[in-house]
N, C-alpha and C positions, 0 to 999 in steps of 0.2 A: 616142324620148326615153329609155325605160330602158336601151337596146344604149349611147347615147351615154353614161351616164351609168356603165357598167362598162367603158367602154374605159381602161386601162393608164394614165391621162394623165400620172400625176407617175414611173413609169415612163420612155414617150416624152421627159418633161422631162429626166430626170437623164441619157438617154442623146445630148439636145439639149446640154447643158450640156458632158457631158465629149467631146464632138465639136466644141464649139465653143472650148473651153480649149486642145484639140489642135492646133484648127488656127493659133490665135494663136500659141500655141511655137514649130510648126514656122516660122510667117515670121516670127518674132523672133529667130531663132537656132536654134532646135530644140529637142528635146524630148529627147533624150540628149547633150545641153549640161550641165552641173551648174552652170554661174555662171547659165542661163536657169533650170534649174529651179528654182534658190533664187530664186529673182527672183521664179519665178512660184505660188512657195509651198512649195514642197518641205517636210517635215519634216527641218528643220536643229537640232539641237541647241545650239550656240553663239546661233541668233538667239532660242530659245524660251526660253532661261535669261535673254535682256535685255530679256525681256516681249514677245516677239512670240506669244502665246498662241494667234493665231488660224491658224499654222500646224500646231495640228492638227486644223484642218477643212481647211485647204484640200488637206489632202495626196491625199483622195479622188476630187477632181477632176482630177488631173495624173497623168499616163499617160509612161513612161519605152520610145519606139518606139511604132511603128504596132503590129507584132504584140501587145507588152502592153496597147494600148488592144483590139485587137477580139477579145484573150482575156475580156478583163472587160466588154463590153459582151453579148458574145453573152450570156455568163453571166447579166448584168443584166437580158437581155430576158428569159431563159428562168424566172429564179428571179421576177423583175419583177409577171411578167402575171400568174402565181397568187398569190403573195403580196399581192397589190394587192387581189385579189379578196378576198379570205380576209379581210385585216386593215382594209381601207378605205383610200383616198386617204392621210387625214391620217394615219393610224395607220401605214402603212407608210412611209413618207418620215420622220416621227418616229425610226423602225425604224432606218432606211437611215441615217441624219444621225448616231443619238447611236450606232450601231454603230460608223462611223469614225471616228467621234472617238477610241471606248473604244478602238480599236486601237493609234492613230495617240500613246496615252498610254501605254500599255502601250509600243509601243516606244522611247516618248521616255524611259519608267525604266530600261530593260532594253539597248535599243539604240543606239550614238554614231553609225547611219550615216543617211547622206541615202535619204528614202524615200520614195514616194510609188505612188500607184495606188485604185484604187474595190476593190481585195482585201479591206479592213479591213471597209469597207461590205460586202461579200460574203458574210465569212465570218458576219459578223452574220445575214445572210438565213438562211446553213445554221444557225446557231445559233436560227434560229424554226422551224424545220422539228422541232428537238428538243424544244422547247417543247411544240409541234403533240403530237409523239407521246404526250410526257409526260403532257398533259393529257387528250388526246382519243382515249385508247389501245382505246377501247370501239369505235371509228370504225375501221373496217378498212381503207378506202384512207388514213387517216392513217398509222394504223401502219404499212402496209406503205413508203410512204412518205419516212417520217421515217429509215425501219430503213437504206433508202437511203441517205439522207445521211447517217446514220453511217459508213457504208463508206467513200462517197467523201472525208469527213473526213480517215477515218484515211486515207488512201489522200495525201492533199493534206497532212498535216502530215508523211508519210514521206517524201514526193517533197519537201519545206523544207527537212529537215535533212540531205538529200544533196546537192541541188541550189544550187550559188553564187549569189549575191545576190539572195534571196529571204527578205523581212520575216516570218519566221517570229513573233518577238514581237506583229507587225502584228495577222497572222490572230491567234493565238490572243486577243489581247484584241480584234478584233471581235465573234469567235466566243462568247466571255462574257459582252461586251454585250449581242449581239444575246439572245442567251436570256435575259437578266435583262430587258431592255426589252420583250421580247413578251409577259411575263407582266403589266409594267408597264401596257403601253398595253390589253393585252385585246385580242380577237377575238370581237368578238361575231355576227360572220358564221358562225361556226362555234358555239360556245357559251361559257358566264361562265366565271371565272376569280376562284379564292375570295379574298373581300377581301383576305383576311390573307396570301396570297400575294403579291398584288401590290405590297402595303403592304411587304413581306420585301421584294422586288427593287427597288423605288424607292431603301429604306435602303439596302440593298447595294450597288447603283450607284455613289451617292455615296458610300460608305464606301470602300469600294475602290478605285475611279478617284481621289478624291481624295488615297486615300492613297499611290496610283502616280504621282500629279502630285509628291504633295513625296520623295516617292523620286528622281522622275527629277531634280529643284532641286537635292539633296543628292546625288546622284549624280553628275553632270556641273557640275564646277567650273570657271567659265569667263572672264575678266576685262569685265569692262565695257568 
């Protein structure tokens, strides 16, 4: 019963989900269609300026090609199973959810192109991993860790700004997310997390993401 009760499950689920969104795409039309994508959530700018809001969640579940889905799903397994562990069921999927969103708003202020993938989500998970360090820097397989994905960070935000059609605004507000919300939710698998801290990144959250919501309003002028 305890083995059962640490297996990966909402893990397995999110890689359930964006396996099964895939495969509807591809026999609808496909999955590097743009009139399917939009259909099937994409993050579009013109439809989220006429209240279609909830196109930025669904942009983390739709995958643009086979090869961009099992670049992001490996990723999901591998960043997945320990994080899960570490933060809890509900505390990671929390993680995972308000990480893409924050991304998916960041580019909806900053960027007018069609976007979509579980990256935004991703880069939030690396964004716990700095938290991780931040906090539990006393912990030596943290640190060493965390100092990792530092690396590969910079490494992934250099390889954005060379490489064509790559939601560079995405990650980085996953990546912001994701750090503000793992202070948020706590990890008490590993140790506490000072109130007043997490009290700051709740605010923050909302301060910011909101105020990248009415950026992106005021940004992209669009007619009804």
């Amino acid at each position: 019963m305890n083995s059962f009760r640490k297996k990966p499950i909402v893990t397995y689920g999110l890689i359930a989900v964006n396996l099964l969104v895939f495969i509807g795409m591809t026999l609808s039309g496909g999955s590097q269609n743009t009139v399917n994508l939009i259909a099937w959530g994409a993050k579009y700018n013109p439809l989220i300026i006429q209240g279609e809001l909830w196109r930025l969640f669904t942009p983390m579940f739709i995958h643009i090609g086979l090869e961009h889905l099992a670049l992001n799903l490996l990723t999901l397994y591998f960043l997945g199973v320990q994080l899960e562990q570490l933060f809890g069921k509900w505390r990671f999927l929390v993680l995972y959810l308000i990480s893409g969103v924050g991304g998916n708003i960041l580019s909806f202020a900053l960027s007018n192109n069609i976007s979509a993938g579980a990256s935004t989500s991703l880069f939030g998970l690396f964004g716990a991993y700095l938290m991780l360090g931040e906090s539990f820097r006393q912990n030596q397989y943290i640190r060493m860790i965390s100092r990792q994905f530092l690396v590969l960070i910079v490494l992934n935000l250099g390889f954005d700004l060379f490489a064509g059609g790559i939601d560079i605004w995405g990650h980085l507000g996953g990546l912001l997310a994701g750090f503000l919300t793992s202070y948020a939710v706590g990890v008490p698998n590993v140790g506490s997390i000072p109130r007043m801290k997490r009290i700051v990144s709740v605010v923050a959250l909302v301060v910011v993401y909101g105020l990248l919501l009415q950026t992106g309003f005021n940004h992209w002028q669009y007619p009804v």
